[in-house]
C-alpha positions in Angstrom: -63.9 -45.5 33.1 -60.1 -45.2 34.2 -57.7 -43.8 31.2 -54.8 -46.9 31.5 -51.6 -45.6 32.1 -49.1 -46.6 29.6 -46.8 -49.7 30.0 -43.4 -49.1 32.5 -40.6 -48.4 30.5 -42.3 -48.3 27.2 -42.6 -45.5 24.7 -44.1 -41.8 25.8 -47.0 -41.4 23.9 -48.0 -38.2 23.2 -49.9 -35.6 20.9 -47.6 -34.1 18.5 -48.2 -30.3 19.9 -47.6 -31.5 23.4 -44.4 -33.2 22.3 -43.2 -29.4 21.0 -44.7 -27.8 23.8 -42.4 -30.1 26.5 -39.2 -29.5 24.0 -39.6 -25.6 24.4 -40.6 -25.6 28.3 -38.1 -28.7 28.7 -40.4 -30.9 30.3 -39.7 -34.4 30.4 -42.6 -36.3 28.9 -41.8 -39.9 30.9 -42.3 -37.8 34.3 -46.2 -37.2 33.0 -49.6 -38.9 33.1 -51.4 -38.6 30.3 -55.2 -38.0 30.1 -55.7 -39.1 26.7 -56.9 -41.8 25.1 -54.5 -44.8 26.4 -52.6 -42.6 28.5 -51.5 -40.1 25.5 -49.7 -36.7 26.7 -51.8 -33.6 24.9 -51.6 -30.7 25.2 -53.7 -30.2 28.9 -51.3 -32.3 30.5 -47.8 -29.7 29.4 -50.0 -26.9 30.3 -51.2 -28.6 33.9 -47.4 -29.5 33.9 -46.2 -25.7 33.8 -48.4 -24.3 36.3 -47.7 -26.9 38.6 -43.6 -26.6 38.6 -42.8 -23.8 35.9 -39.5 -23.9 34.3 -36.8 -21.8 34.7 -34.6 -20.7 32.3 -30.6 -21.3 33.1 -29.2 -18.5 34.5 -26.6 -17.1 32.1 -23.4 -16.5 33.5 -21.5 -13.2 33.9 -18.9 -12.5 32.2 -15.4 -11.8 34.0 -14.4 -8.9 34.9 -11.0 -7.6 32.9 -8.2 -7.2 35.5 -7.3 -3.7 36.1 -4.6 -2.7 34.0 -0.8 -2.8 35.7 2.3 -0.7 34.9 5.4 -1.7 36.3 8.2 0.4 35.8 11.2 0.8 33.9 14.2 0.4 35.9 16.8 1.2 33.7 16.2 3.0 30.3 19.2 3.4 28.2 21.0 6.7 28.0 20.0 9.4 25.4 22.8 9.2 22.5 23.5 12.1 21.2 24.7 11.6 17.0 27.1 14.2 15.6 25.5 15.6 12.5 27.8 14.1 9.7 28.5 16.2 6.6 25.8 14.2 3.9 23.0 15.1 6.3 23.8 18.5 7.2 23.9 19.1 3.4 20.5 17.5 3.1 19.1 19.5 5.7 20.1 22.6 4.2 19.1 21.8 0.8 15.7 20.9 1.3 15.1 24.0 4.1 16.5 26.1 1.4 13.7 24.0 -1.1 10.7 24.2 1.3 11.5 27.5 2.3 12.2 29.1 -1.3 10.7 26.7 -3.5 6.8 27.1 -3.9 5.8 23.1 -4.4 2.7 22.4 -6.1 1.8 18.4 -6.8 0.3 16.4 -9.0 -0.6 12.6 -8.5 -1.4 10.2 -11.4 -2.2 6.2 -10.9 -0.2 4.3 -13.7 -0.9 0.8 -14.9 1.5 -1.3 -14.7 0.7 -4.6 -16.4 2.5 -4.1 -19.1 5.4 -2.7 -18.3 5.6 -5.6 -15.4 5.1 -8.2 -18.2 7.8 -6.7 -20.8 10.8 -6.3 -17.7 8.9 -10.1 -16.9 10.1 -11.1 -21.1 13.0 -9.3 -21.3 14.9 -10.1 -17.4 14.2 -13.8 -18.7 17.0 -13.5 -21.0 19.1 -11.7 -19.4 21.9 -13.0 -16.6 21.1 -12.3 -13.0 23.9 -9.5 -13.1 22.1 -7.6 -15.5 18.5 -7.7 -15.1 16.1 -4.2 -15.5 14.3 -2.8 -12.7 10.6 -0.5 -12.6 13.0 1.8 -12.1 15.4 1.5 -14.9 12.1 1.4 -17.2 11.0 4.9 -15.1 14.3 6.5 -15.6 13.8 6.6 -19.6 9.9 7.2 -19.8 10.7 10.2 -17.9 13.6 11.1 -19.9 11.5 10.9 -23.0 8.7 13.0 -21.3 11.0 15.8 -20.3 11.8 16.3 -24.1 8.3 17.4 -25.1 8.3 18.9 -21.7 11.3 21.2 -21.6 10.1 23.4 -18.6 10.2 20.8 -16.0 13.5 20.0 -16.7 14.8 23.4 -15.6 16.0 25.6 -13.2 15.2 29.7 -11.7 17.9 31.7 -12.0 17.4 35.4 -10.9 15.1 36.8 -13.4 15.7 33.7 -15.7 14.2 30.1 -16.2 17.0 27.9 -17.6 15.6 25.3 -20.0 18.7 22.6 -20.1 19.6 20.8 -23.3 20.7 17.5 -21.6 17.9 15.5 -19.7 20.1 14.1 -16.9 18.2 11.9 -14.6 18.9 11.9 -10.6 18.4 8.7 -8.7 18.0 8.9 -5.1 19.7 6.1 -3.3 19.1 5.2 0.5 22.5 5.3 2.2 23.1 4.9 5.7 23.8 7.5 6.5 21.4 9.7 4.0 20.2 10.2 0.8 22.5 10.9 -2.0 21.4 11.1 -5.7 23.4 10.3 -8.4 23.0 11.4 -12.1 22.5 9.1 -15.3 23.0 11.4 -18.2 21.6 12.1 -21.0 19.1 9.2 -20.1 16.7 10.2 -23.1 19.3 9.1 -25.5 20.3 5.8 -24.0 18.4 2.1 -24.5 17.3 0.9 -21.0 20.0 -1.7 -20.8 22.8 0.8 -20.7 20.7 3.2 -18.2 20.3 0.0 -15.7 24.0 -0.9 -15.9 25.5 2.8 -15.3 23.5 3.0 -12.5 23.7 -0.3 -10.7 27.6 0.9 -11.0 27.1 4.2 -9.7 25.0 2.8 -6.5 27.8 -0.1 -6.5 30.1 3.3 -5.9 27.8 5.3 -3.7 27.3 2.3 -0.9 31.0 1.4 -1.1 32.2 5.4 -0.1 33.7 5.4 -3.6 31.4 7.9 -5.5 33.1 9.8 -8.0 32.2 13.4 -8.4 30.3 12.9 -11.8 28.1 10.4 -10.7 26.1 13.1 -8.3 26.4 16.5 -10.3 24.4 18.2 -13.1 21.1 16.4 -12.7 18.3 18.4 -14.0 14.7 16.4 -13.2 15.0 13.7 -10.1 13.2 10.4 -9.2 12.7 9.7 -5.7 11.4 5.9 -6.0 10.2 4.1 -2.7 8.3 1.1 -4.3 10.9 -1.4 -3.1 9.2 -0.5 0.4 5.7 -1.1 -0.2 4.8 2.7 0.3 1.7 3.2 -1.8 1.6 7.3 -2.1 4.2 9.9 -0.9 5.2 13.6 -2.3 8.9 14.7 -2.6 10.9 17.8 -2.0 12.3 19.0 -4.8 16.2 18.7 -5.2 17.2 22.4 -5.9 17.8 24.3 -8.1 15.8 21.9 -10.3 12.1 22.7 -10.8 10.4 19.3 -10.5 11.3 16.0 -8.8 8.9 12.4 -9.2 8.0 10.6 -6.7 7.3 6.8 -7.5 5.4 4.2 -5.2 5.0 0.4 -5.1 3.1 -1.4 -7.8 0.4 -3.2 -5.9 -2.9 -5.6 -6.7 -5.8 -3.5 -6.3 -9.4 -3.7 -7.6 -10.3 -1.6 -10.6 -13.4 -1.1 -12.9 -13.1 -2.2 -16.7 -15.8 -1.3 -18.8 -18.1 -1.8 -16.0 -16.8 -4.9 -14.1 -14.7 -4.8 -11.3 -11.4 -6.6 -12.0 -7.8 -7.3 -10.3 -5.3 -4.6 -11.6 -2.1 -3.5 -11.2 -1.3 0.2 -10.0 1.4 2.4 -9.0 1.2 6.0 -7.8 3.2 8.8 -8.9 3.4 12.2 -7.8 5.6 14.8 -9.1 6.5 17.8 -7.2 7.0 21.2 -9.3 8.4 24.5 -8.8 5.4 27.1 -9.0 7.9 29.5 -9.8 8.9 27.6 -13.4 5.5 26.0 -14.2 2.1 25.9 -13.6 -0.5 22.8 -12.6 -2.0 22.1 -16.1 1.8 21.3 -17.4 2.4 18.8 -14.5 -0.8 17.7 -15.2 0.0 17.0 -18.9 3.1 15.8 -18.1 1.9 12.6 -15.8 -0.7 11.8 -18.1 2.4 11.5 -21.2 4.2 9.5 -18.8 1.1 7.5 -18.9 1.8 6.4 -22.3 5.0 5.0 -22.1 4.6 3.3 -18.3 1.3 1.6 -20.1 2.9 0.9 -23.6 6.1 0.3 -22.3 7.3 -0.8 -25.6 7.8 2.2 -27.3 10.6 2.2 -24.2 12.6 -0.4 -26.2 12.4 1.3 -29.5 
């Protein structure tokens, strides 16, 4: 007997595999006759389906060709300016061609952290007024003081046939001018409380940017700090501001992920690297020397004592 075909307009019915098998090959089930009981779609029918009319799959479309690229040129380009060389940088350029030249540099790079030492300047800024609040810096400027005490060959000079070990630590600054780099001296910086570093300093840069420096504030330093950390410079090395033996080079404290007993953790960190004489000291010393900085830049306390 005849299979009835199912009623116009009603449901498709259909086996559950030939349902699957039309939603792959995208057959459409109400276009079908089915040869199953009461006109259900099985699987025979898909398969009769496909050979009869086969599907084909969309053609995907390629993609569009990039332009070729275009260079249109530059009609008018400025003129080359020629600078005149002003006296600040044509002493800088001779003192550090003189220091590459003469002065064998060796360096030495620690990683500090800086928690701490961020959280104390946090403590102690909150009481002071805006005028006189403590930078890294001003922190820096004593820790290294401190260090060059126990360290007495780094803050020295060559002399001929002589090292000069210098009884007053005096701390160079280098301060970004426009047009150079001039560094001016806080003295004696190993006897001083931090306060009293930060103001005679701020005063001295006050000076230096106004064209008003006074001859003391840039002579008889005997150790320098180059600090770029205000620029978000991670590492650099610096030359070394003759005819002292070592200058430090300070970075920017930055978030970075570190391992604590195991786990990896936020941290704060801030690269140093000092650059030494080879002539004056050796690598273990600078070596020793970053790693006692370490304990005053990490127990920044001892700072305020």
């Amino acid at each position: 007997p005849s299979t009835p075909a199912p009623a116009p307009g009603g449901p498709v019915k259909a086996s559950p595999l030939a349902r699957k098998m039309a939603q792959d090959a995208r057959v459409d089930l109400s276009q079908l006759k089915g040869s199953g009981p009461g006109g259900r779609i099985v699987r025979k029918d898909i398969e009769t389906a496909l050979k009869a009319a086969p599907v084909q799959a969309a053609a995907q479309p390629t993609p569009a060709a990039l332009p070729a690229p275009t260079f249109a040129p530059v009609t008018t380009a400025p003129e080359d300016l020629r600078v005149p060389v002003d006296k600040l940088r044509a002493a800088i350029a001779r003192r550090m061609v003189e220091s590459k030249q003469q002065f064998p540099h060796f360096y030495v790079t620690h990683a500090y952290d800086v928690a701490a030492l961020l959280d104390l300047r946090k403590q102690v800024n909150a009481l002071l007024p805006e005028e006189q609040k403590l930078s890294v810096n001003d922190f820096l400027v004593k820790a290294v003081a401190l260090c060059l005490r126990q360290f007495p060959n780094l803050n020295a000079s060559l002399a001929a046939n002589e090292i000069i070990r210098y009884g007053h630590v005096n701390i160079g600054i280098a301060v970004a001018l426009d047009s150079g780099l001039l560094t001016v001296v806080c003295r004696d910086a190993d006897l001083k409380p931090v306060r009293q570093i930060s103001a005679e300093v701020k005063e001295m840069v006050s000076r230096a940017r106004s064209g008003k420096v006074r001859p003391e504030d840039i002579e008889g330093s005997t150790f320098s700090i180059s600090n770029l950390g205000m620029f978000d410079v991670a590492h650099f090395t610096a030359i070394i501001n003759p005819p002292e033996a070592a200058i430090l080079a300070v970075g920017s404290a930055q978030a970075v992920p570190v391992v604590v007993e195991g786990e990896v953790r936020a941290g704060m960190r801030m690269n140093a690297t000092i650059s030494v004489d080879h002539r004056v000291s050796d690598g273990a010393e600078g070596a020793r020397f970053m790693q006692k900085l370490a304990e005053y830049i990490e127990r920044p306390i001892a700072l305020m004592i």
